[in-house]
C-alpha positions in Angstrom: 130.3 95.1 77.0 127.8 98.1 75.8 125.4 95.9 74.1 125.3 93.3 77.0 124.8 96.2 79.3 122.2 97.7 77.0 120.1 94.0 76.9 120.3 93.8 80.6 119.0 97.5 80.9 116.0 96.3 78.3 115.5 93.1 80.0 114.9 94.9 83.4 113.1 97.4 82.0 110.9 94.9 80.4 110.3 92.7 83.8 109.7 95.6 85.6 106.9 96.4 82.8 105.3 93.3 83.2 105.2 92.9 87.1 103.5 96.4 86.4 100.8 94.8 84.6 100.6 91.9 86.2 99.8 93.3 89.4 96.0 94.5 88.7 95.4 90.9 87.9 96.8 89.8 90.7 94.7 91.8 92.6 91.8 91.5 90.7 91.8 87.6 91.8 92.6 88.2 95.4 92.5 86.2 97.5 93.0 82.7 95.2 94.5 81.2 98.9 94.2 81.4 102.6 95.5 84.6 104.5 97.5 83.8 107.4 96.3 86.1 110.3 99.1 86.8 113.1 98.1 87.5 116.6 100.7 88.6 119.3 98.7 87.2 121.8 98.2 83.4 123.2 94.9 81.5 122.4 92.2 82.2 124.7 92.3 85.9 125.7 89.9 88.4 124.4 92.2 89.8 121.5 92.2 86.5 120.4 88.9 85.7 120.7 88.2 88.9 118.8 90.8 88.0 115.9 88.8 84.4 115.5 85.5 86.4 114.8 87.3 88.9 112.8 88.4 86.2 110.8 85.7 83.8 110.6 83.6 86.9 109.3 86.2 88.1 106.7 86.9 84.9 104.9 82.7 84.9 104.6 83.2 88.1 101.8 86.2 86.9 100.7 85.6 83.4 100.3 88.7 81.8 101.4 89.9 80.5 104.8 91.5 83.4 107.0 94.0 80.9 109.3 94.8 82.6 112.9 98.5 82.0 113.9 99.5 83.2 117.2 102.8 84.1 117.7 102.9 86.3 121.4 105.7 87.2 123.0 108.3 90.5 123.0 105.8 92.6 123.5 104.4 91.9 120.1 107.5 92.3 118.3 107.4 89.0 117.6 104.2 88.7 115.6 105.1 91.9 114.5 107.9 90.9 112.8 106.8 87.9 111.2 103.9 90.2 108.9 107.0 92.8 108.4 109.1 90.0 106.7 106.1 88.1 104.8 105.7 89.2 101.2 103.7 92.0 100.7 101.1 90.3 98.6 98.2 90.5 101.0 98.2 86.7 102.6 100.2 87.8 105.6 98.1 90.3 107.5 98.8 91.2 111.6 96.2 92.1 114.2 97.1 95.2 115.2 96.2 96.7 118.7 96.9 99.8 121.0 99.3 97.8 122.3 101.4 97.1 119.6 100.9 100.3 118.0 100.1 102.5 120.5 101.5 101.8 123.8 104.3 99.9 123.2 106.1 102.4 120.9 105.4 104.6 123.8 107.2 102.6 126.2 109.9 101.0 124.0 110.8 103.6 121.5 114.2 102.0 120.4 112.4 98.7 119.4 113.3 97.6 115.9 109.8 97.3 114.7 107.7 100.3 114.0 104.0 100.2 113.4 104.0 103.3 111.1 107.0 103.0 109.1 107.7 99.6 108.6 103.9 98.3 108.4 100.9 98.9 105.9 97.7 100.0 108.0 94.7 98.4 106.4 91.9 99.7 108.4 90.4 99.4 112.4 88.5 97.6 113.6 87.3 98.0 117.2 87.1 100.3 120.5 87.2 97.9 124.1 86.2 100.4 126.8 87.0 100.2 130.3 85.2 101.4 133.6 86.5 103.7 136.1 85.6 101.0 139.2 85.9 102.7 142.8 85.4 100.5 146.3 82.2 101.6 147.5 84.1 103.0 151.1 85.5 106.1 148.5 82.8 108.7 148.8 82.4 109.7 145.6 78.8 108.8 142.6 80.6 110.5 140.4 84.0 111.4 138.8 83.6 115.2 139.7 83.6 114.2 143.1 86.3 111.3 143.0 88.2 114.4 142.1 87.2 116.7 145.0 88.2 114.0 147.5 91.3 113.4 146.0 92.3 117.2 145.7 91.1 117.2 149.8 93.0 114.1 150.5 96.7 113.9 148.3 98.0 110.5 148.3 95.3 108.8 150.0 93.7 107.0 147.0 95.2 104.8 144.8 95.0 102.3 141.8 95.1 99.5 140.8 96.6 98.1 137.5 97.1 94.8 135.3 101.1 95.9 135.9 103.3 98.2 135.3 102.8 99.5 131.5 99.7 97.8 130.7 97.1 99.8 129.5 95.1 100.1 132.9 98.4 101.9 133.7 99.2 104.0 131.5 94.8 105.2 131.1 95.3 105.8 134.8 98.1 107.6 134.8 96.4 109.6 132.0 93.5 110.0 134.1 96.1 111.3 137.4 97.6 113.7 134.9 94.2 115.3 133.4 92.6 115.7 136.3 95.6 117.1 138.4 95.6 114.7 141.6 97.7 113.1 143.8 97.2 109.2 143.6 99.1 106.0 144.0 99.8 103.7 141.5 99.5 100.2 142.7 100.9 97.2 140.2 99.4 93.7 139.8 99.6 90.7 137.6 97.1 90.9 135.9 94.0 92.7 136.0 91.9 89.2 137.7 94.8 89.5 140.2 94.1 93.0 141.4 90.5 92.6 141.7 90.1 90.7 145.1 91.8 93.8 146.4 89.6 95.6 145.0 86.7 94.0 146.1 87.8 94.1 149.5 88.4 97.8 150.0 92.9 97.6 149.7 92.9 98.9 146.7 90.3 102.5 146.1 90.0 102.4 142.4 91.1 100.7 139.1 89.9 101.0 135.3 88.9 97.3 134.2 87.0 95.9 130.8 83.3 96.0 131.0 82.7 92.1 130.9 84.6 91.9 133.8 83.8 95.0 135.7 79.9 95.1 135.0 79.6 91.4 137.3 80.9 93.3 140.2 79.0 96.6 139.3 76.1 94.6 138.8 76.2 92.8 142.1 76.8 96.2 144.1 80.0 94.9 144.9 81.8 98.3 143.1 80.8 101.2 141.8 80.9 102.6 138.2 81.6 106.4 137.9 83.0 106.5 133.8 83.5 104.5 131.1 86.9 105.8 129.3 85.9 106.1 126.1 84.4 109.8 124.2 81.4 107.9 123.4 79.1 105.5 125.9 80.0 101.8 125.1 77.0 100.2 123.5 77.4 97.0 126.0 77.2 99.3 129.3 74.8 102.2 127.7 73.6 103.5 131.1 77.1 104.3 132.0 78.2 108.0 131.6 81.5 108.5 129.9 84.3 110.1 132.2 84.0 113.3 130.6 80.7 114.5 131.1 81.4 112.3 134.7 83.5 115.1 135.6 86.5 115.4 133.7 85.5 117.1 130.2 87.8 115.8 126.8 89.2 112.3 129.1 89.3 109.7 126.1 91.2 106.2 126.8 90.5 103.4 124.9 91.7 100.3 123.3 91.6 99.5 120.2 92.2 97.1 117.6 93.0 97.1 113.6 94.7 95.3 110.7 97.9 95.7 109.1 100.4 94.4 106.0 103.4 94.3 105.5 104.9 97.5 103.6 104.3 97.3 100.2 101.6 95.6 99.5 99.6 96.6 96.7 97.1 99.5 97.4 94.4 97.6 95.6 94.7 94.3 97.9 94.9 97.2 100.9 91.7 98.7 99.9 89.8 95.1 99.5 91.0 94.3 103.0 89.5 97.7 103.9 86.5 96.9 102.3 85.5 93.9 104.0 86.2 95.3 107.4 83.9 97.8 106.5 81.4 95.5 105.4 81.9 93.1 109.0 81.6 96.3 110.6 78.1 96.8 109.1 76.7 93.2 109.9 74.6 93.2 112.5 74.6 89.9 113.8 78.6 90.4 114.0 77.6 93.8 115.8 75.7 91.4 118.2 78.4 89.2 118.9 80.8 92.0 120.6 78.5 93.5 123.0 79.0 90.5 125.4 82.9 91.4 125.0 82.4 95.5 125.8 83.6 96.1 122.5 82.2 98.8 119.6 82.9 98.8 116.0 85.2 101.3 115.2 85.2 101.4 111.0 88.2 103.8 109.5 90.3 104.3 106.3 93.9 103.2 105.9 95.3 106.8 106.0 92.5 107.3 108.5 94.1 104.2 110.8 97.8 105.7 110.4 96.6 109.1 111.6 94.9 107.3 114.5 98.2 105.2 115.7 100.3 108.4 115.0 98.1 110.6 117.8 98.2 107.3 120.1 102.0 107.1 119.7 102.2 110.7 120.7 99.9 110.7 123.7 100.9 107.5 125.2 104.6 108.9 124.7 104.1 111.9 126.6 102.0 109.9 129.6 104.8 108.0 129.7 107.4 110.9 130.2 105.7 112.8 132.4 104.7 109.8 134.7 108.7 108.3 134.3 107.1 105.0 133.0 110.1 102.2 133.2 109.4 98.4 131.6 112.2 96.1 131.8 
C-alpha cells in the first residue's frame, strides 16, 4: 500500500514537472490555431462591429484567424460564461465592455459571473464617448449654465435614456448626482427611440454616441454642451469635455477590453497584451474608429483590473444613491 502510494506520489509529482516545462513551449508557439473571440452582443451593433476590427487586426500579428462568436443575451452572462468555462490556454478570449464589467456588476451584484474574480484581464482596448445633447428651447451654450437653469427651475428638465440601466442612464444619473440638480429621468428603448423626442423639444436633454449625436448637432437640430469623457474625443475635437463645460472632474465613458478565462498562462496573457498594444499603435486602425467616436485606450493587464475595479465601485454607488432597479 506504501509503495503504491509512494509511485503515485512520484508519478504526480513527475506530470506536474513536465506540464511545468511544457508550458513555455506552449506558449512560445502560440497561437498554432484560431482563437475563438466571444461577443455578448448580436451581429450588427457597434460593439460588434468594433470586435470584427479588433479581430481582423490581431490575427494580422499573430498570424492566425481570430473567429467572432456572438453569444448575447443575460446581460452578458452568457458570453461571459462560455470564456469562464473554456480552457485557459489562450484560444477562448471574451470582449469585455463597461457593460459587462462595469455596469452590470453594478446593477446585478448577485450574478454568478464576476469579471474580476473569475476572468483573466488581458488588456483595453477602447474609450466610446458620448455628448451631452440639449433641445435647443433649453437656454443654456454651456454646461455651467444647463446647471444654473436647473438649480432655478427643480424638476423641470429631464432626460432621456436608451432604458432604464443602460449606460445613458446610469452617466446621467452620474451627471444629476455631481452636479447637485433636480432632473427627471425619462426611459426609452433604445437610444434611436428616444431621439425623435428629442428632436422635437419632449424630451430637454440626453447623452448619446457621437456618430449618432454629431448628425443632429451638425444639422442645428440639437446642441452639444460636453462630451463625457476627461479627455476631448478625437472624432468630435471641437467639443469641450463636461468638465471644463462646467462641471470640473465629470468623467463617463464606455469602454471596451479583452479578457481569458482564469488561468491562463501569463505568457499567452502578455502576447495578447502585446498585440493590442501594437493595433493600438497602427494608424490606419487609428483611422478606422474615428467614424465610430471611439479612442484607443492602450493599458496593462493589472492596469485593466484596476480600471474595472474603480468602474465597479462608481457605477455601484450611482446605482445606490439613484435606487437603480433592473428586472
Amino acid at each position: 500500500m506504501q509503495m503504491s502510494f509512494f509511485k503515485s506520489s512520484v508519478l504526480a509529482v513527475a506530470t506536474a514537472c513536465l506540464a511545468l516545462a511544457a508550458m513555455p513551449a506552449a506558449a512560445q508557439s502560440y497561437p498554432d490555431k484560431p482563437i475563438r473571440l466571444v461577443v455578448t452582443f448580436a451581429p450588427g451593433g457597434s460593439s460588434d462591429a468594433l470586435a470584427r476590427a479588433v479581430g481582423k487586426s490581431m490575427s494580422e500579428g499573430l498570424k492566425t484567424t481570430i473567429v467572432v462568436e456572438n453569444r448575447p443575451g443575460a446581460g452578458g452572462v452568457i458570453g461571459m460564461d462560455v470564456v469562464k468555462n473554456a480552457a485557459p490556454d489562450g484560444y477562448t478570449i471574451l470582449f469585455a465592455t463597461n457593460g459587462t464589467h462595469g455596469i452590470g456588476p453594478a446593477l446585478y451584484p448577485n450574478r454568478k459571473t464576476d469579471p474580476v474574480k473569475d476572468l483573466a484581464p488581458i488588456g483595453m482596448l477602447h474609450t466610446l464617448t458620448n455628448v451631452l445633447l440639449v433641445h435647443p428651447s433649453v437656454p443654456a451654450n454651456n454646461v455651467a449654465e444647463l446647471i444654473a437653469y436647473a438649480k432655478a427651475n427643480p424638476g423641470k428638465l429631464n432626460f432621456a435614456s436608451a432604458g432604464n440601466g443602460s449606460a445613458s442612464h446610469l452617466f446621467g444619473e452620474l451627471f444629476k448626482s455631481s452636479a447637485d440638480i433636480d432632473i427627471v429621468h425619462v426611459p426609452y428603448k433604445g437610444g434611436s427611440a428616444a431621439m425623435p423626442d428629442l428632436l422635437s423639444g419632449q424630451v430637454s436633454m440626453m447623452l448619446e454616441t457621437i456618430p449618432n449625436a454629431l448628425a443632429q448637432v451638425r444639422g442645428g437640430k440639437l446642441r452639444a454642451l460636453g462630451v463625457t469623457s476627461a479627455r476631448r474625443s478625437s472624432a468630435a475635437p471641437d467639443i469641450p469635455t463636461i468638465a471644463e463645460s462646467g462641471l470640473p472632474g465629470f468623467d463617463a465613458s464606455s469602454w471596451t477590453g479583452l479578457s481569458a478565462p482564469l488561468g491562463t498562462p501569463p505568457a499567452i496573457i502578455d502576447r495578447l497584451n502585446a498585440e493590442t498594444q501594437r493595433i493600438l499603435r497602427d494608424p490606419d486602425y487609428l483611422a478606422s474608429l474615428k467614424p465610430m467616436g471611439t479612442d484607443a485606450t492602450a493599458s496593462t493587464p493589472k492596469g485593466f483590473e484596476e480600471h474595472m475595479k474603480k468602474d465597479i465601485a462608481r457605477w455601484s454607488e450611482v446605482v445606490r444613491r439613484a435606487n437603480i432597479k433592473v428586472e
